[in-house]
N, C-alpha and C positions, 0 to 999 in steps of 0.2 A: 253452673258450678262444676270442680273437677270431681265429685262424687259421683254427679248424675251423668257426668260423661261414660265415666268408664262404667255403670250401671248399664248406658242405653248400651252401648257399644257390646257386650256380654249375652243383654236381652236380644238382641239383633241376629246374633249368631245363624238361626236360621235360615235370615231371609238374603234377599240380594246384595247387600249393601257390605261392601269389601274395605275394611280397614287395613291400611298395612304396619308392620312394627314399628316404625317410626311415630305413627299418630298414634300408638300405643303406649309409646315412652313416656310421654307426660302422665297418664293414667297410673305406671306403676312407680309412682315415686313415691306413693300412698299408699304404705298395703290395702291386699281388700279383706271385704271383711270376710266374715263364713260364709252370709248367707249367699253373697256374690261367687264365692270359690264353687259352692257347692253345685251353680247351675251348670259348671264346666269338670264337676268331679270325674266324669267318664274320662275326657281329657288329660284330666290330672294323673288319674289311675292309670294310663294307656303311657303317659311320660316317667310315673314312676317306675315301671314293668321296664322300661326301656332304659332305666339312668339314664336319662336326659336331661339333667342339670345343665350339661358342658353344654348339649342344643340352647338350650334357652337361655344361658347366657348372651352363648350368640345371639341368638334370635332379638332377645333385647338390650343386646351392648350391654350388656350387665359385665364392669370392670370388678376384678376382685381386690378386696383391701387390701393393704398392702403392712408389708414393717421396714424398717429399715435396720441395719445391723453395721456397725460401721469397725472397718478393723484397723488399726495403724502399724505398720513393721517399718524396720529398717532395715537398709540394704546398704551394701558398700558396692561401689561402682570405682572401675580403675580406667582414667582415660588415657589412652594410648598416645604419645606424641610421636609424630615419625619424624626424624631429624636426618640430612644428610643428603649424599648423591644416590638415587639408585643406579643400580650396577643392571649390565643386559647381560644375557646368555642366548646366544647362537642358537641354533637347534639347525642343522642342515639337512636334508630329507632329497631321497631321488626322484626323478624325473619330474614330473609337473605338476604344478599346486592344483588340488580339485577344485574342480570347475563348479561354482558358484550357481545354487541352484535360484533359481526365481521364483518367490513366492508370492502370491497374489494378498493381500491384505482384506480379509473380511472379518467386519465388526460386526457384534448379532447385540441387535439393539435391544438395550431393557426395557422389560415391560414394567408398565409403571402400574403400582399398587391399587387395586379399585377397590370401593368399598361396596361389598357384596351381600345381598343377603343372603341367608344361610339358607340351603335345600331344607325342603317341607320332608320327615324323613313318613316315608309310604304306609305306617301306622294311624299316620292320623294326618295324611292328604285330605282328606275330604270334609274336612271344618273349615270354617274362614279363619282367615288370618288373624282377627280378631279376638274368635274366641280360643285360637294359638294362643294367640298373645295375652290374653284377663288367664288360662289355664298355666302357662307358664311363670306368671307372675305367682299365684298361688305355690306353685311348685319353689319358687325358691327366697320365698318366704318362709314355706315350711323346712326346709333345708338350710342346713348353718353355712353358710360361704367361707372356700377356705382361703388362708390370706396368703397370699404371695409376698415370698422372704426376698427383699432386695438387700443383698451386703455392696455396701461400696466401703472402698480399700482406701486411705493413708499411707503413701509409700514417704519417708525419709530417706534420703542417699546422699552418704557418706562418701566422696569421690578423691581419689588418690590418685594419682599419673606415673605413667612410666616413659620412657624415651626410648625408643625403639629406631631400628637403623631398615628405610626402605627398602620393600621386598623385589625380590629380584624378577627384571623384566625379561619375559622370554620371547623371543622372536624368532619366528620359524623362517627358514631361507632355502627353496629349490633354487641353485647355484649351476647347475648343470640343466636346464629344458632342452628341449626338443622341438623350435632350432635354437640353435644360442646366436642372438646377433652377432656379431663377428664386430671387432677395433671399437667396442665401448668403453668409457670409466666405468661404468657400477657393475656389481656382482654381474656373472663370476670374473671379471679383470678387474686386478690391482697389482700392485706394487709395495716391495721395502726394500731400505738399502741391504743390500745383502751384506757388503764388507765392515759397515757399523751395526750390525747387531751378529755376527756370527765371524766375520772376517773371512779366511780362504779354509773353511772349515766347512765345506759342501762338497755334495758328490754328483755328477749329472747320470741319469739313465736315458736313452733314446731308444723307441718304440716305433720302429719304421711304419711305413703306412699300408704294409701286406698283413699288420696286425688289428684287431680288432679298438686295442687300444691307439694306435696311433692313424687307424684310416679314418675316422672322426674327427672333428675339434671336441663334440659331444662324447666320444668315447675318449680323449684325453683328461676333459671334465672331468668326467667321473672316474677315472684312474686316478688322480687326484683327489677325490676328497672321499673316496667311499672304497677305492680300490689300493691303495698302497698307503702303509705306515709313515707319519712323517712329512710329508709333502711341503714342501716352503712355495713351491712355485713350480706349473706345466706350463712348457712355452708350447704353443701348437704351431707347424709350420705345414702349409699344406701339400708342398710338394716331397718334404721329408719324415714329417711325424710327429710325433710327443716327447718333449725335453721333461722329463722330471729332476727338478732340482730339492735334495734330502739334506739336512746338515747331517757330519762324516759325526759327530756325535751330540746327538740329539739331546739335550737338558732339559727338563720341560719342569711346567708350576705342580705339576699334580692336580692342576684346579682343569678337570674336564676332559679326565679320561677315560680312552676309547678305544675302539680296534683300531682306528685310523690316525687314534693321538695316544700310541699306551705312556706318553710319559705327560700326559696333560699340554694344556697351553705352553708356548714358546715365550718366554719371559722377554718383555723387551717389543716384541712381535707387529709393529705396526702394519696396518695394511693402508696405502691411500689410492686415491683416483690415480688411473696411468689412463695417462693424455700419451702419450709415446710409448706404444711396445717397441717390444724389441725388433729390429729390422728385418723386415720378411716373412714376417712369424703376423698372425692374424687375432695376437692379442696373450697376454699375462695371464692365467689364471692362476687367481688366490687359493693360498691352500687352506684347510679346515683345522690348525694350529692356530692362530693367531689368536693375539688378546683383545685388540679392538680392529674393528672395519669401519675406516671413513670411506669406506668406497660403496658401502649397503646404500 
């Protein structure tokens, strides 16, 4: 019977014979009685000294009751629609985009939950696990268990929408490196029509090649979109220098200005692929005015 079990098991305590909390678990499902408590009262006295409830819990999977408390709220939630074209902004930046570090990929694998039993705490090492186990059960029988409050939540949402217009993409562009391929279409060479967006309303500067800015194509680059106000177009020609071509007056959107655009974007301002620079010249470079680049 499950009396005499946990009776022999208690009586035992002394000798060889090692129960572990597991085969004790059937035994406290029943309290015991006094005169059973009382042969592991040293025990009991030695867990009380210590508050060891929360041990002997463990020790015998003893789960705490529970309540449950349930709450219900409401919320209003607003769903965003995004409607529309998104629009890009430039970002042009000097010399070379940082170099791309390489990172080796190490996952640290989880360890998976074991079920353990609890350390024998060094008060009362030297009993069998047994009469642990019949002492620990006395213990919290005599002790009230306290419950564990579980609240689970009720949420209602009330949801509303707004129409919102896509956020603006920004794309970073070093325009000028070190080298710069020479007779490309894409950044930094392009092209617009000059006399349909500005007419003969431009002024040329040239920068021979005893100057820092025109003994480059890389130092023209960068005269161009970092070093002079205004820029439409540096033609670089290797045996003469840097063409910089300015409109004689500048109009701009206001939208994206700068040291190098103080009246903003060039209204109008197309840039495309140049399959054909100018003759002689080792390539167009685009200036950092414009409003869109098909040449990116």
């Amino acid at each position: 019977m499950l009396f005499k079990s946990v009776f022999a098991a208690a009586a035992l305590a002394a000798t060889s014979i090692h129960a572990s909390p597991v085969q004790e678990l059937d035994a406290r499902t029943d309290s015991l009685t006094p005169e059973q408590c009382s042969k592991v009262v040293k025990i009991v006295d030695l867990l009380k000294v210590h508050k060891a409830t929360s041990f002997c819990s463990s020790f015998l999977s003893v789960k705490p009751a529970t309540s449950t408390v349930q709450i219900t709220s409401t919320v209003t939630a607003t769903a965003t629609i995004t409607s529309g074209t998104a629009s890009t902004s430039i970002v042009f930046k000097p010399g070379n985009p940082p170099a791309k570090v390489r990172r080796d990929a190490h996952v640290d694998a989880a360890l998976e939950p074991r079920d353990a039993t609890p350390t024998i705490p060094p008060y009362i090492k030297n009993y069998e696990p047994s009469s642990i186990s019949s002492a620990c059960s006395c213990l919290i029988t005599a002790t009230p268990t306290p419950i564990a409050t579980t609240t689970t939540s009720t949420t209602q949402t009330i949801t509303t929408s707004k129409t919102v217009a896509p956020p603006v993409v920004t794309s970073t562009v070093y325009p000028c490196v070190t080298p710069i391929t020479t007779r490309i279409p894409t950044v930094p060479f392009g092209i617009f029509n000059i006399t349909t967006t500005f007419g003969e309303n431009t002024s040329n500067e040239r920068y021979f090649t005893d100057t820092p800015e025109g003994a480059t194509i890389e130092g023209c680059c960068n005269l161009c979109y970092f070093g002079t106000a205004n820029c439409l177009l540096a033609i670089y020609y290797g045996y003469q220098g840097c063409v910089v071509i300015r409109p004689a007056v500048p109009v701009g959107t206001g939208v994206g200005v700068s040291d190098v655009c103080p009246v903003g974007q060039f209204a109008g301002l197309v840039y495309e692929r140049n399959t054909a620079p100018t003759f002689r010249s080792q390539g167009d470079i685009a200036g950092p005015c414009g409003q869109v680049y098909n040449n990116l």
